[in-house]
C-alpha positions in Angstrom: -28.5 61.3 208.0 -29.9 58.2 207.0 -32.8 56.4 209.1 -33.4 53.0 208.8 -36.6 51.3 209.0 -36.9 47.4 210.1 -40.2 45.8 208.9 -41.6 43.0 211.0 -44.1 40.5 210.4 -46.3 38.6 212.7 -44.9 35.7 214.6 -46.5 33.0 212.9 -46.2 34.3 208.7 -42.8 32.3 208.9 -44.8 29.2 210.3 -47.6 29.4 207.6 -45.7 30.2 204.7 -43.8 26.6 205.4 -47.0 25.1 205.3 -48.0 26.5 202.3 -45.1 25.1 200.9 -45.2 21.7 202.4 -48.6 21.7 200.7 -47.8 22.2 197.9 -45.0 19.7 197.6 -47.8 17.1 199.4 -49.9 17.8 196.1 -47.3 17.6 193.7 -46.5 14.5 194.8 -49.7 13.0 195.1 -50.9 13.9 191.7 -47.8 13.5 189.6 -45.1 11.6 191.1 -47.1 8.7 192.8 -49.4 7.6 190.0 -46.0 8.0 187.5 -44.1 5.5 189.8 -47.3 2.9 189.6 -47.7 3.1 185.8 -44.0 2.8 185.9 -44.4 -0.8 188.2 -46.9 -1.7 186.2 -45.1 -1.5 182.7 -42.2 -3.0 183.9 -44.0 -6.0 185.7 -46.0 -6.5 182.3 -42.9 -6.7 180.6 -41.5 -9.3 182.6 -44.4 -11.4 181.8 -44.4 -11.6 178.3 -44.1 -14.7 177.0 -44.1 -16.6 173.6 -47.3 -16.6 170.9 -48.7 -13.4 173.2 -49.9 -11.0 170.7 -48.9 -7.4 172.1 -48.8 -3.7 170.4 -45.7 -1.5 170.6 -45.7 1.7 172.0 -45.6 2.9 167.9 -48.9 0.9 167.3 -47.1 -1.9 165.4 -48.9 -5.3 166.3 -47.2 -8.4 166.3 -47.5 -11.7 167.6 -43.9 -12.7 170.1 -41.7 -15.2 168.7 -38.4 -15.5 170.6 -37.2 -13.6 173.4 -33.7 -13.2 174.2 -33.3 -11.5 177.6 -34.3 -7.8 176.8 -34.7 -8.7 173.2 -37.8 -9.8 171.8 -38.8 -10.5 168.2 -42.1 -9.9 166.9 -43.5 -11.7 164.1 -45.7 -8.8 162.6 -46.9 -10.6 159.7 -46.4 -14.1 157.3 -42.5 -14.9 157.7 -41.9 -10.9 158.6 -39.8 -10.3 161.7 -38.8 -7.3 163.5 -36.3 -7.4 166.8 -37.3 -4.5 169.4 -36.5 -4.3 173.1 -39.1 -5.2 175.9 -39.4 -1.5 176.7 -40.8 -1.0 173.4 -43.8 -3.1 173.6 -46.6 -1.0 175.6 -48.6 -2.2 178.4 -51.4 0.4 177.7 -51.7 -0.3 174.5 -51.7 -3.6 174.0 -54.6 -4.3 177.0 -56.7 -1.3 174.5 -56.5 -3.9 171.4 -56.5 -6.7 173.0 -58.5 -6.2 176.6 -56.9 -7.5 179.9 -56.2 -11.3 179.2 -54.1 -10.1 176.1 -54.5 -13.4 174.7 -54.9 -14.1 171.3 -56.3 -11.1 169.0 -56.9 -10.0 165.2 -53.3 -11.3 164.4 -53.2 -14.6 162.5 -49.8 -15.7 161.1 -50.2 -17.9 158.1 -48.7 -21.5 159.5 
């Protein structure tokens, strides 16, 4: 004969445990998600400002000075008569506001004219 046991838990485990949980998601979002989409914003609304003779870094440390830009193209002039063609995603926000502070004007870059 087999005897079968049911094991309860208190009324309000099922009410906490959710909690816990919604917790948890609450942190992970606060901590991770949120300040990802900002930095996100941020790049992308610094990218849409770039603008000709800006000297900017790309997100492989080359620095170059902007001499055209053709819709999500943009060629850098990265030294005397030496061009290179990247996409506006290349060209980091972070990076470029390190070298060359929050203006990003002009910086160590001088092309031989």
């Amino acid at each position: 004969m087999q005897t079968l046991i049911f094991l309860q838990t208190p009324g309000n485990a099922g009410m906490i445990q959710m909690l816990f949980f919604a917790a948890i998601i609450l942190v992970f979002w606060m901590f991770i998600i949120r300040p990802q989409a900002k930095r996100q914003k941020e790049q992308n609304a610094f990218a849409g400002g770039l603008e000709k003779g800006q000297d900017v870094v790309t997100a492989s440390g080359m620095l170059g000075r902007i001499n055209k830009i053709e819709g999500e193209i943009v060629t850098l002039e990265i030294g005397p008569k030496t061009y290179i063609r990247m996409t506006k995603s290349a060209i980091s926000k972070d990076i470029t506001e390190q070298v060359y502070g929050k203006d990003g004007k002009k910086g160590p870059i001088e092309s031989a004219e």
